[in-house]
C-alpha positions as CSV (number, residue, x, y, z in Angstrom):
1,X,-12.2,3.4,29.6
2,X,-11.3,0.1,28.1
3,X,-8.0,-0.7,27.1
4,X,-7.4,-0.2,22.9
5,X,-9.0,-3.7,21.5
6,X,-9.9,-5.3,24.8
7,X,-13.3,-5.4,24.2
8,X,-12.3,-8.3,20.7
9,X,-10.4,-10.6,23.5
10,X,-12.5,-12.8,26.4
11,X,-11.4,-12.3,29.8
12,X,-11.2,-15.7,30.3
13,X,-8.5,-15.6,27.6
14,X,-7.0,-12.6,28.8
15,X,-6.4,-14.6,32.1
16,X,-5.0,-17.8,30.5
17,X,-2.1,-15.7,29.2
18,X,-1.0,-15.1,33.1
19,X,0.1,-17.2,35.8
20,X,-1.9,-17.4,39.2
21,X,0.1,-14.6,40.5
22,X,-0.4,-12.2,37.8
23,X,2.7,-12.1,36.7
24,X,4.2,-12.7,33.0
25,X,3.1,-16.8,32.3
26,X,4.6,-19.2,30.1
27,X,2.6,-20.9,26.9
28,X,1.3,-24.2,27.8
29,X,3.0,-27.0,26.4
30,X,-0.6,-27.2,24.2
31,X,-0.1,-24.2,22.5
32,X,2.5,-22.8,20.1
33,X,3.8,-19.2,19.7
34,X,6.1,-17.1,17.2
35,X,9.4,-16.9,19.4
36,X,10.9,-13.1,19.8
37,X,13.8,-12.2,17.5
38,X,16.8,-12.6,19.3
39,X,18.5,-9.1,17.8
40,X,17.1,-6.9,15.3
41,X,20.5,-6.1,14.4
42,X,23.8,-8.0,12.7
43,X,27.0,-6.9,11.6
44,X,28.7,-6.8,8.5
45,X,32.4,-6.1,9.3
46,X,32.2,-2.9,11.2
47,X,28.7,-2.0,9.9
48,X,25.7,-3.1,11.6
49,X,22.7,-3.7,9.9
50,X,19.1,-3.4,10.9
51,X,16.7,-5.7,9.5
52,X,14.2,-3.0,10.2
53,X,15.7,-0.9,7.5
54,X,16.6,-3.9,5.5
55,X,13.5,-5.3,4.8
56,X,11.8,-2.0,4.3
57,X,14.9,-1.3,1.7
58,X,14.0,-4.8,0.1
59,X,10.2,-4.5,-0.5
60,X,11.0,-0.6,-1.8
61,X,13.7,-1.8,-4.6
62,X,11.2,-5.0,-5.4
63,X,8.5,-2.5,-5.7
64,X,10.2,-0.5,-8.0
65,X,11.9,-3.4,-10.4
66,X,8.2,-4.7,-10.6
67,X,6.3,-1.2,-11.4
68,X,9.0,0.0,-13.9
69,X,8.7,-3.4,-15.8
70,X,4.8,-2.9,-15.9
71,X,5.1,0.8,-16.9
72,X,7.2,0.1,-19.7
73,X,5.1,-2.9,-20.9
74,X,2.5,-0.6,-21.1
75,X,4.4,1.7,-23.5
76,X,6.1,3.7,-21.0
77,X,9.7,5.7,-21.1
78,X,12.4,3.7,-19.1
79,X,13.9,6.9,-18.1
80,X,10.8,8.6,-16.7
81,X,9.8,5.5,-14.7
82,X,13.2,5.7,-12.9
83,X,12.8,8.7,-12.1
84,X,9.1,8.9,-10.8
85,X,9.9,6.3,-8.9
86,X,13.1,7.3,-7.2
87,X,11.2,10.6,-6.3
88,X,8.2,8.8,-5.1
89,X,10.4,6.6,-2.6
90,X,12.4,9.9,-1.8
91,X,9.3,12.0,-1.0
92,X,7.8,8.8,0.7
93,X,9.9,7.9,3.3
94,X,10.4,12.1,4.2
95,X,6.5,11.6,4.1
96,X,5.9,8.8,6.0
97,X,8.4,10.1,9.2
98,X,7.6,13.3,9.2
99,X,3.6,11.8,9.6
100,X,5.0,9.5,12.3
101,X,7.3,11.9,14.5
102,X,3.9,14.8,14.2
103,X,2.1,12.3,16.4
104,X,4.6,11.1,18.9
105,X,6.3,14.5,19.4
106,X,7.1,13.1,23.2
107,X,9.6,10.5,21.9
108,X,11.9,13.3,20.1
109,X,11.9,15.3,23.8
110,X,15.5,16.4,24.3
111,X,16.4,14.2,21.6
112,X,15.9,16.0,18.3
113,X,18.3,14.7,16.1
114,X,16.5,11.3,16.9
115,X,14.0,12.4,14.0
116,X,16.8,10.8,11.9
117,X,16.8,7.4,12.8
118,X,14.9,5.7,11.1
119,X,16.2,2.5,12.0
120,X,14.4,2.4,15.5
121,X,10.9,2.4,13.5
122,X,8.3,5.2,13.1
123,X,7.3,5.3,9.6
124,X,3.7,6.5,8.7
125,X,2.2,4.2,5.7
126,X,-0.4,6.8,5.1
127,X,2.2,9.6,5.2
128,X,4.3,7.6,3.0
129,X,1.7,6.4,0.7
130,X,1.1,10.4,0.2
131,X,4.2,11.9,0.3
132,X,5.1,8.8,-2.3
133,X,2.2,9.8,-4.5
134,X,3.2,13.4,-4.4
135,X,6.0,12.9,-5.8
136,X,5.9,10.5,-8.5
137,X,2.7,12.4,-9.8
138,X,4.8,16.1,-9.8
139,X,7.6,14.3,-11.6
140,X,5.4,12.4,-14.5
141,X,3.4,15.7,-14.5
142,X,7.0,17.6,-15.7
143,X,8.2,14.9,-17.9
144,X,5.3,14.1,-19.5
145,X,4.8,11.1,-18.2
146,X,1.5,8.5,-18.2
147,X,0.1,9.1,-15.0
148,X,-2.7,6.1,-15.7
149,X,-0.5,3.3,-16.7
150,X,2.2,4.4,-13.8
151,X,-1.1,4.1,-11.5
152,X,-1.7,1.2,-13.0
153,X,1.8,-0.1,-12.4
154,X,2.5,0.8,-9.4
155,X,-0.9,-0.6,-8.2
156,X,0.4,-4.4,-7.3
157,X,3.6,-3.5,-6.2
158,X,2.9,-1.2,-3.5
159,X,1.3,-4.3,-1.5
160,X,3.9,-6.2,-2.5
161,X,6.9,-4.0,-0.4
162,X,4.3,-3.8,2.3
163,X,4.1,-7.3,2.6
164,X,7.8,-7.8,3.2
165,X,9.0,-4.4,5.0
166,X,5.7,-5.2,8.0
167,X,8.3,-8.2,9.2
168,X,11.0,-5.3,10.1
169,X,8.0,-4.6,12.7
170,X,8.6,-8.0,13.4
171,X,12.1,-7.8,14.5
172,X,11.8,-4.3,16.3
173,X,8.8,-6.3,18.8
174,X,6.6,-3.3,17.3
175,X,2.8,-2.8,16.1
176,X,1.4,-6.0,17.8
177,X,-2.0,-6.7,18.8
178,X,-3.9,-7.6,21.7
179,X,-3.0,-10.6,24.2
180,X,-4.3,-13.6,22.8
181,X,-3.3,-17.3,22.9
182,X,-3.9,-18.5,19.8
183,X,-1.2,-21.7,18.5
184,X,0.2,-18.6,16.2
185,X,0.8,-15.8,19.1
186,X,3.9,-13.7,19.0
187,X,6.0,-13.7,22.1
188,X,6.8,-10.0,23.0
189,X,9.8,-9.2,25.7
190,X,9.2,-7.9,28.6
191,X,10.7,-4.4,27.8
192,X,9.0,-3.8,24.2
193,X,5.1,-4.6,26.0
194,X,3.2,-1.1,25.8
195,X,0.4,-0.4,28.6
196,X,-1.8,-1.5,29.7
197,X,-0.5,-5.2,28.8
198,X,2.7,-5.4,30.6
199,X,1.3,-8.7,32.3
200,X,0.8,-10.6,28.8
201,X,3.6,-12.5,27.0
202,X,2.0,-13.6,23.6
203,X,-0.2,-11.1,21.3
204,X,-1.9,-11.2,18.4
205,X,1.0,-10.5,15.8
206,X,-0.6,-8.2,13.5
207,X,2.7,-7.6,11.4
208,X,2.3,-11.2,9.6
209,X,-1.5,-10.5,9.6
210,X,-1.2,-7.7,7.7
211,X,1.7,-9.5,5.3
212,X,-0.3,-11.9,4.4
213,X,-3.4,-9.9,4.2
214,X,-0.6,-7.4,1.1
215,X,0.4,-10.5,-0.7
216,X,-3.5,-11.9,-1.1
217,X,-4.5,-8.2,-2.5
218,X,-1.3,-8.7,-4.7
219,X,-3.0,-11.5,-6.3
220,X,-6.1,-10.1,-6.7
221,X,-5.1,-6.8,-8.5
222,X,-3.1,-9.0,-10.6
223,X,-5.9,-11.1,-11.5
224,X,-7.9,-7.8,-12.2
225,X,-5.2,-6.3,-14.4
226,X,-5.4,-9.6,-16.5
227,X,-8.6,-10.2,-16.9
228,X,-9.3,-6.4,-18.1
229,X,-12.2,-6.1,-15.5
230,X,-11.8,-2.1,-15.3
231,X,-12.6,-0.1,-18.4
232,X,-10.3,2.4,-17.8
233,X,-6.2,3.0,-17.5
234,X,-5.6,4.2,-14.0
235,X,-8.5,2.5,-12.0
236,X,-6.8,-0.1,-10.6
237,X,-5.0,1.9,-8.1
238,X,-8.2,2.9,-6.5
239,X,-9.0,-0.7,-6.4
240,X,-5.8,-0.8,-3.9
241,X,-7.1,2.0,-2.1
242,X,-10.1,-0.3,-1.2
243,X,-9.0,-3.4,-0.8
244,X,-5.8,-1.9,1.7
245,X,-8.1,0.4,3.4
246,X,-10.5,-2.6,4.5
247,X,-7.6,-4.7,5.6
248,X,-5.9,-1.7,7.8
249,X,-9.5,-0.9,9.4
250,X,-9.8,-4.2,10.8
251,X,-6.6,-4.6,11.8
252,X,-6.4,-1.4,13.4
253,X,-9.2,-2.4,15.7
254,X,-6.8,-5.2,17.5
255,X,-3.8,-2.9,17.5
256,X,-2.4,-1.7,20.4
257,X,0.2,0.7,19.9
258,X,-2.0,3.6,19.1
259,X,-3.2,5.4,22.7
260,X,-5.1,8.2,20.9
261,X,-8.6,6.3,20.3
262,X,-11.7,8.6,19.5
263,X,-15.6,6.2,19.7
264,X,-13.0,3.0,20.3
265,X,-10.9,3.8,17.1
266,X,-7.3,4.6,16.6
267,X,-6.3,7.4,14.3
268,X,-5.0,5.3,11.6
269,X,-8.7,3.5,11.6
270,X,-10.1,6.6,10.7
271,X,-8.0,7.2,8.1
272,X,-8.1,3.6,6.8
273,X,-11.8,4.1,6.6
274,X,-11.5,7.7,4.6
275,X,-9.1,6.3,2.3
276,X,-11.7,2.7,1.7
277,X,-14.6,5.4,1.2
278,X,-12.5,8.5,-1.3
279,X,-11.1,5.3,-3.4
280,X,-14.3,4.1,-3.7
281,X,-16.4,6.7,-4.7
282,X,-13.2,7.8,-7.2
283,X,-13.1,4.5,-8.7
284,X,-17.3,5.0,-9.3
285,X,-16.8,8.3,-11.0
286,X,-13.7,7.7,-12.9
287,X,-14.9,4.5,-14.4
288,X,-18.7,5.7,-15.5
289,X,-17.4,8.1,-18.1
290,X,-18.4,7.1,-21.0
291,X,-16.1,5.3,-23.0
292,X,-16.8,7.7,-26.6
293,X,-15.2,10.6,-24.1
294,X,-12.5,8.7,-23.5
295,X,-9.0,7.2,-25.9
296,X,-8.7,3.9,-26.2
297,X,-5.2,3.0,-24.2
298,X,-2.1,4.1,-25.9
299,X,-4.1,4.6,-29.2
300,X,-3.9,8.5,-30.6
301,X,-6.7,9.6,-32.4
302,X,-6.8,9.0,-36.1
303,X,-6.0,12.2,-38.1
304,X,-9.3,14.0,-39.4
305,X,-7.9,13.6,-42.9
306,X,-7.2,10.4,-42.7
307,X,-10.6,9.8,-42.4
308,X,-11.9,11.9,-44.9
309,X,-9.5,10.4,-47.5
310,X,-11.3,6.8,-46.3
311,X,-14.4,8.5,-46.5
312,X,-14.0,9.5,-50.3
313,X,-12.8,5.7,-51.2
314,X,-16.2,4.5,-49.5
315,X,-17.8,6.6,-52.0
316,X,-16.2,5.9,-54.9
317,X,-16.7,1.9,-54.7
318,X,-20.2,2.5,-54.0
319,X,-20.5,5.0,-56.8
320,X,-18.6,2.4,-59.2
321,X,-20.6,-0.2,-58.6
322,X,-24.1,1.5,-59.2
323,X,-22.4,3.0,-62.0
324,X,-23.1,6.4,-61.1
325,X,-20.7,9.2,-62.3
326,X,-18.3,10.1,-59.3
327,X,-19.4,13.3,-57.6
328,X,-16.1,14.6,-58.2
329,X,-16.0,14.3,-61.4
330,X,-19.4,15.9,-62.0
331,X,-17.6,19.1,-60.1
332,X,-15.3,19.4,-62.2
């Protein structure tokens, strides 16, 4: 069985990445490469600070000043975007380890309190993205919250904190591709290389791939969201189901860290492609409705007297200016 990927790289190019004796080679002078972080750690006084949990801290908060500025522009409560999203980032980061220690139970063995430390990396985004939605949704649900323009808010942002927390991957030597040596490869240590590509030295580095794959899909939800493209409050978020589902099912198919693979494909490919196909087909069905079943955004129905009161002065003007008697007045 082929190693995860190897069948995207050209042996020719898999040998170029080694020296004659099949050992670890250096770059040639010809070609560039994204050096290795010398730390993925600094200290503050006598704190030390991961850049891992840094960044991912970083894209979270800009995620949620972004979302509750949206969700209020859209007429939304202050209070109840606060707290939708505190228990969406709450419910996803429990979600997105506990996703990520139920499929690498072996690196807890004997070490069970490791489950904690988030620092060293192992956080799920599909876990997350779930236990996140969960959470927001049980909370707007309570408070009476609008669940379509949160959607809507959160839509762009979510991207957004990818974009930045996928360089903490960067700085733990984690979730790279396969060898390559392309001018932009990443230089991986020795002791962070995961089988069967101990020999290489530079890989495809799939953390800026996918970084700047976030902030183009930021762009284009924007754009969407301006130009009023979707009929309906609440749709875009399936359009970020789409777009982030495509771009992790192609990455996926160059990544190495996942050993599980089932027809060539890694777990999280399979659930990058169910997530492309469900937001599809809910985008399809939750924008045919017809637009007469449906209230026009943040716009209550006009009372039924209301209307029956313009009604009568419709009447009246018409019945004025044919000069026929009112029919109220022949009632009465």
């Amino acid at each position: 069985m082929s190693a995860p990927g190897s069948a995207w790289l050209p042996s020719s190019r898999l040998a170029d990445n080694r020296n004659e004796t099949g050992n670890v080679g250096r770059m040639s002078p010809l070609f560039a490469s994204i050096p290795s972080p010398p730390d993925n750690t600094f200290a503050v006084g006598p704190l030390e600070i991961h850049f891992y949990g840094l960044l991912i801290a970083t894209g979270a908060m800009l995620a949620i000043a972004i979302g509750r500025r949206r969700y209020v522009a859209r007429g939304g409560d202050l209070e109840v975007a606060d707290g939708a999203a505190f228990w969406g980032l709450v419910c996803g980061f429990l979600g997105a380890r506990l996703a990520y220690v139920s499929t690498h139970l072996d690196r807890f063995e004997g070490r069970p309190w490791a489950i904690l430390f988030i620092w060293e990396g192992g956080l799920a985004l599909f876990g997350g993205l779930t236990g996140g939605t969960v959470g927001s949704y049980l909370f707007l649900r309570r408070n009476n919250g609008d669940i379509a323009a949160f959607a809507d808010s959160a839509a762009p942002a979510l991207p957004l904190a990818q974009a930045i927390g996928r360089f903490g991957n960067y700085f733990n030597q984690e979730l790279y591709g396969t060898p390559t040596t392309l001018p932009w490869a990443l230089e991986i240590d020795p002791a962070n290389r995961v089988s069967p590509y101990e020999e290489f030295s530079t890989f495809h580095p799939t953390f800026l791939y996918e970084s700047l794959y976030n902030l183009v899909l930021v762009g284009i939800l924007l754009l969407i969201d301006r130009k009023k493209v979707l009929k309906r409050r609440g749709s875009l978020i399936f359009v970020y189901g789409i777009g982030y589902g495509l771009g992790r099912f192609l990455l996926e198919l160059i990544r190495t860290d996942t050993t599980f693979r089932l027809l060539g494909l890694s777990r999280n490919a399979y659930v990058a492609l169910a997530v492309l196909i469900a937001a599809g087909v809910l985008l399809y069905l939750y924008e045919r409705r017809a637009p007469e079943a449906l209230r026009e955004d943040n716009e209550p129905d006009a009372p039924e007297t209301e209307e029956a009161d313009e009604h009568d002065e419709e009447v009246d003007e018409h019945d004025e200016q044919t000069g026929e008697q009112p029919a109220s007045a022949e009632r009465s």
